[in-house]
N, C-alpha and C positions, 0 to 999 in steps of 0.2 A: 521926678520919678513917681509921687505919689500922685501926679496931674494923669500920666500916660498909663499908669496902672488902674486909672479908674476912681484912684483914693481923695474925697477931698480932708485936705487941712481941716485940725482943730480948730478951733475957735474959743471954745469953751475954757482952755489950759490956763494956768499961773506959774511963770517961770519963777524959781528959786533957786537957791543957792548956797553950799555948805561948804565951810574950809576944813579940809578933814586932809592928816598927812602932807602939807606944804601943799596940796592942790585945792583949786575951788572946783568944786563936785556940784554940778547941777541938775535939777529934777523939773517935771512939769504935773502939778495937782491940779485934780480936775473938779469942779465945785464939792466942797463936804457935804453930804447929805443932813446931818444930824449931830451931836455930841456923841460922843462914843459910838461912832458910827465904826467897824472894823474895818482894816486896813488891808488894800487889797495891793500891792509891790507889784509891779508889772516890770518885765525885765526884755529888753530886745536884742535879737541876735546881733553878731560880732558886724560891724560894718554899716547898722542902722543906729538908729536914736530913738528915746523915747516918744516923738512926737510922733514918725511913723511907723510904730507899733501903734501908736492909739487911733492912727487913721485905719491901721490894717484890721483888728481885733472891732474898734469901735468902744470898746469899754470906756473911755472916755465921756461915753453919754450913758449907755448900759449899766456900766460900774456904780456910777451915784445913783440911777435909778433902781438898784436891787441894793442902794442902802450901803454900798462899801464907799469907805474914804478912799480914790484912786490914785494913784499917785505911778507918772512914768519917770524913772533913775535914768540918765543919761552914764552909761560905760565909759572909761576914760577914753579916748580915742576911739571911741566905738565898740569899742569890746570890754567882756566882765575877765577878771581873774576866778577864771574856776577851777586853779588846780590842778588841770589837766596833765602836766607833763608831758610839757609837747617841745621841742627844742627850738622847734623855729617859733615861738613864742613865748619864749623869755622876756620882750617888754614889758608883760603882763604881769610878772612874779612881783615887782618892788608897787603895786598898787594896792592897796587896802578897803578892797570891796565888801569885807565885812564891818569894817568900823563907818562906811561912808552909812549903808544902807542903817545900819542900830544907830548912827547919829543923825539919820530922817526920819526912822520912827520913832525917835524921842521927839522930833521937832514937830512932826502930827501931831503929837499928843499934847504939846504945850501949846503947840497955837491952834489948835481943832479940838482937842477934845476927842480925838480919834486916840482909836484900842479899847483896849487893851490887846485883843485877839489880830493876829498878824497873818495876812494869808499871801502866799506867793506865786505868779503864774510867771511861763518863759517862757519864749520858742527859742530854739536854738541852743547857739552860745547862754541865754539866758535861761534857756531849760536846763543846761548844765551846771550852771550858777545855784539854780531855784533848789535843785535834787542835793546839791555842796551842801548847803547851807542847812538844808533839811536833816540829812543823812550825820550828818556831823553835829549836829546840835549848835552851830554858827548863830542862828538866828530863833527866835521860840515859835515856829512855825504852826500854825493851825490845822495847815494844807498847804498841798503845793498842784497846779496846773502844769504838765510838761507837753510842749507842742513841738515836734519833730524835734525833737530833743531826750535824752532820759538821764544818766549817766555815766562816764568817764571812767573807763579800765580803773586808772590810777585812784580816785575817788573812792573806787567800790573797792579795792585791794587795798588802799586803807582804813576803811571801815565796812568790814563783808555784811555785818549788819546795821539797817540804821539804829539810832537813839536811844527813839523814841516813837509810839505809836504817832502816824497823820492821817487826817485824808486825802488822797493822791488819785487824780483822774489825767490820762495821757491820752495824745492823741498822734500815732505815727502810721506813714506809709510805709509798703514791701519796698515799694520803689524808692525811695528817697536816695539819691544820689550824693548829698554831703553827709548825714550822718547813717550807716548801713541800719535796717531796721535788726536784722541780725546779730549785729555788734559788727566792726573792724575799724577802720582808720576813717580819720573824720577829713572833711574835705573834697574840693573839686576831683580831685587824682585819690579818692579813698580806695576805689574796688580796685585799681591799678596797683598800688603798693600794697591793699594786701593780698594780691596774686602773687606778688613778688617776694612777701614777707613771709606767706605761707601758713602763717598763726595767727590770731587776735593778738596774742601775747604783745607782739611786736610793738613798738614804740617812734611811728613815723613823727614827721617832724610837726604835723596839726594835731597828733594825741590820738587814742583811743575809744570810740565808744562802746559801752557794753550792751548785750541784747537786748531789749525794753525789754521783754518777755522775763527775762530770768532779774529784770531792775524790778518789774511790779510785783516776782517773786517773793524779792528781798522784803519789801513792805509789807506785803500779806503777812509773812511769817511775823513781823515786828509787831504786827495790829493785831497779833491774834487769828487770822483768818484760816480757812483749811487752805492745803495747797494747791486743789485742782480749780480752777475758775469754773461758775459757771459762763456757758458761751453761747450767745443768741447773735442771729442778725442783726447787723442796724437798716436802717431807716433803705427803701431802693431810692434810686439817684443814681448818680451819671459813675461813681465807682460804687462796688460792691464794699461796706463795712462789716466787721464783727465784732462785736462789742463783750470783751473781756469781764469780770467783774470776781473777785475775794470780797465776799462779804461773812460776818456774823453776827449774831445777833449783839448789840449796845457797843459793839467793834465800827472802828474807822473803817471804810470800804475803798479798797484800791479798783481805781477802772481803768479798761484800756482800751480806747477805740482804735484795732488795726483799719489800717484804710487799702485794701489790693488794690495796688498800682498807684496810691498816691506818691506823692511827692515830699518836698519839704517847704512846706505851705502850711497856715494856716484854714483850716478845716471851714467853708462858711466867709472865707476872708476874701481876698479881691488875688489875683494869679498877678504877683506883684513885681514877679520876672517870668520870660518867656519858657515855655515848659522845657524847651533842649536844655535848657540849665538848671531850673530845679524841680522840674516832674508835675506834674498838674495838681489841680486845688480839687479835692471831694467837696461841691456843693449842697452836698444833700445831706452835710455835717453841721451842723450852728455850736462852731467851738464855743464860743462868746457863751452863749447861752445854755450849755451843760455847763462850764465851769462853771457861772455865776448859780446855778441850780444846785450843783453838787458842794459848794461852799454854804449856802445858805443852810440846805440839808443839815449840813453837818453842824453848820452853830446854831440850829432852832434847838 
């Protein structure tokens, strides 16, 4: 897959391995930069792996070069428990995705030297992991990266507010065909059942997403920010972007790159399925390189 999409294989990676919950939990770390170099959690959507997320993103070479410890979690069977409440994925409920990921950033730290500072990026299923774990106070996040991802009805109606302040930069399409950028039901048949369903509210059987827009709301308000973004163009390129942004002054800054007519693709990244499936790639976005900019930003 990653040959015919263009993506080559890592190289660079170190396979490892945690017994957490009666399962052996594996990751791929990409060289540590430093001692106390901060830890960058890279999370892939339901149905991929660590290794191609790191072809798709690149952070795998980027990440150590802007000085973060990388590190890609492999999801049990491909996908993270994010809570979602979704029926038809129930196998996910009895896996403990918060004890795998806080017993690898313990094991960074004892065998690297990495952290204390913990930052999380995801696309997808992993954007809804990243935003969980954020939002809930799961994990002691610094920031979190969400790429065609944000999160989870069920998520946000558990906790309408997050924590605790972060820094939070997103990046979604109008188009995106699995997860609505609006909010509604997640999946290949999302806009289908929720014509059917009639409401967000609803509860099909892939879960819920809620609007990014009123997700980066919720952050702004937790960081202190004012509620109205300011709102500029981004960058011209092959889709048209506009780039959201809650800032204030010595406050964490929420961003949020709308992409019209993207997809559910990473921003910058390789179109790693044909577009009838999941909507085109905005090139003239460098996810890779806002996120690592806007993490750095924020720990200098």
């Amino acid at each position: 897959m990653m040959a015919r999409a263009g993506m080559t294989p890592p190289d660079n990676l170190t396979a490892g391995a945690i017994q957490v919950g009666g399962l052996s939990r594996t990751y791929l770390t990409a060289p540590v930069p430093a001692p106390g170099a901060p830890i960058l959690l890279v999370l892939h959507g339901a149905g991929s792996a660590g290794l191609g997320t790191a072809a798709l993103s690149g952070l795998h070479t980027r990440g150590p070069a802007a000085g973060f410890c990388t590190v890609f979690p492999d999801g049990w069977n491909r996908v993270w428990n994010d809570q979602r409440d979704a029926p038809r994925l129930k196998r996910r409920e009895g896996v403990d995705d918060v004890a795998f990921l806080t017993a690898l950033v313990a094991r960074l730290a004892a065998e690297h030297g990495a952290g204390p500072v913990v930052w999380a990026a995801g696309i997808s299923n992993g954007a809804f992991l990243a935003e969980h774990l954020a939002r809930h106070e799961r994990l002691p996040l610094a920031g979190i990266a969400l790429v065609a991802g944000g999160a989870t009805v069920a998520s946000r109606q558990a906790r309408p507010h997050p924590g605790r302040p972060a820094t939070v930069i997103a990046f979604n399409g109008t188009a995106d065909p699995l997860v609505p950028y609006g909010g509604g039901p997640i999946g290949p048949l999302g806009r289908i059942a929720q014509r059917r369903a009639g409401r967000i509210g609803a509860s099909p059987g892939r879960g819920v997403a809620a609007p990014i827009e009123a997700v980066a709301a919720d952050w702004a308000a937790t960081n202190g920010c004012p509620p109205a973004p300011d709102i500029v163009p981004g960058p011209p390129g092959d889709l048209p972007t506009t780039r959201l942004t809650w800032a204030a002054p010595g406050r964490p800054a929420v961003v949020l790159h709308r992409i019209d007519g993207g997809g559910h693709t990473w921003p910058g990244g390789a179109q790693y399925l044909p577009e009838r499936f999941i909507g085109p790639v905005a090139r003239n976005l460098d996810a890779t390189g806002l996120i690592l900019d806007a993490f750095r930003t924020a720990g200098s």
